[in-house]
C-alpha positions as CSV (number, residue, x, y, z in Angstrom):
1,X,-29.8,-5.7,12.3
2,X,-33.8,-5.2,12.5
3,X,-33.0,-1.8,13.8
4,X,-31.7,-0.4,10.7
5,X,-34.7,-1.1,8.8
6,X,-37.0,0.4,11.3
7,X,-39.0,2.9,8.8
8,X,-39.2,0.2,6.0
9,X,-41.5,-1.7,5.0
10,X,-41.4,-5.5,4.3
11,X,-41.2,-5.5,0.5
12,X,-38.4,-2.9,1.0
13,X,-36.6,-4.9,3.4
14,X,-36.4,-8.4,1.0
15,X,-35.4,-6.1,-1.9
16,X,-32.6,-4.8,0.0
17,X,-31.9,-7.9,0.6
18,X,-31.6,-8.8,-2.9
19,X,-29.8,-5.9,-4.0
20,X,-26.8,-6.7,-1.1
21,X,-26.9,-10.4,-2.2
22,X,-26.7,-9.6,-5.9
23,X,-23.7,-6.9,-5.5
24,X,-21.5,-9.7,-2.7
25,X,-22.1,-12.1,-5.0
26,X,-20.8,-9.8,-7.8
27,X,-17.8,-8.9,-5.8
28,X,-17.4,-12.5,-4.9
29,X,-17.3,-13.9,-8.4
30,X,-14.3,-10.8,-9.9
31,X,-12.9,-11.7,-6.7
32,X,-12.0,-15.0,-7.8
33,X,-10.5,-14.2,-11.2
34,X,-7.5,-12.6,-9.4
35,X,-4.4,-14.4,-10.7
36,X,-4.1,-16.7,-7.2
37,X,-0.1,-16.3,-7.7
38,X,-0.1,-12.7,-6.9
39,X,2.4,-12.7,-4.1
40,X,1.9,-10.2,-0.9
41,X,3.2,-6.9,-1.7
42,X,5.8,-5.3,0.9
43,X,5.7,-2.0,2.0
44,X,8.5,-2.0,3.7
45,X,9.3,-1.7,7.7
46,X,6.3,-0.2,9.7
47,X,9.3,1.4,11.9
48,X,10.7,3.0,8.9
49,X,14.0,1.6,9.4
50,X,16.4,0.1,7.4
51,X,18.2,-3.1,7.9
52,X,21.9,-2.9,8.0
53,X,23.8,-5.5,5.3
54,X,27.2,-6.4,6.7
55,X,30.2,-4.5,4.7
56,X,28.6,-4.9,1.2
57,X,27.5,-1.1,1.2
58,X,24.9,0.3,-1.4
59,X,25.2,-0.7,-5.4
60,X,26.7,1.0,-7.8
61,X,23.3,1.9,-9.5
62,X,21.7,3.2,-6.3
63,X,25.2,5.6,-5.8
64,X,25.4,7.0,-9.1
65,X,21.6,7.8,-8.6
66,X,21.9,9.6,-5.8
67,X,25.0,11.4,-6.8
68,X,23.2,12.8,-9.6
69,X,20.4,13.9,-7.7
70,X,22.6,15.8,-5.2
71,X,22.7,19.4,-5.2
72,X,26.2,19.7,-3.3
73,X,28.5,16.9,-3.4
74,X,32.4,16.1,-3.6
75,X,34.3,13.0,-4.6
76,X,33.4,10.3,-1.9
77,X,30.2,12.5,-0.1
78,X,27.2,14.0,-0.5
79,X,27.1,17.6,1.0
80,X,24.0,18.2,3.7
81,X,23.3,21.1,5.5
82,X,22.3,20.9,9.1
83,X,19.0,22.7,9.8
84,X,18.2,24.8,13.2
85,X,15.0,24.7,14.8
């Protein structure tokens, strides 16, 4: 690592030094007031796919949702359009 600090002199060198042990240890210490129970945060499938549930279908929350959000929509369906390339 010697070769970063090529056009610096010595006294440079141990203050750098200093400077990166002060801010680790910094980072270090708010590190470890992080609430430990935290639990991993999901983002969901990397392949962007969905798992299937067996019959149960979406909720009722989630349906009326996206009824309302629909632009074109009949009793039982939401109305797409199919788009040409």
């Amino acid at each position: 690592m010697d070769f970063l600090f090529h056009n610096v002199s010595e006294e440079e060198k141990q203050e750098i030094k200093k400077q990166s042990k002060e801010i680790m240890d910094c980072f270090s210490k708010k590190l470890s007031k992080i609430d430990k129970k935290i639990k991993k945060i999901s983002i969901g499938n990397i392949f962007g796919e969905r798992e299937e549930s067996e019959g149960e279908g979406c909720d009722n929350e989630f349906r009326k949702i996206m009824f309302e959000n629909a632009p074109h929509k009949n009793k039982d369906f939401i109305l797409g359009e199919k788009k040409e390339w």
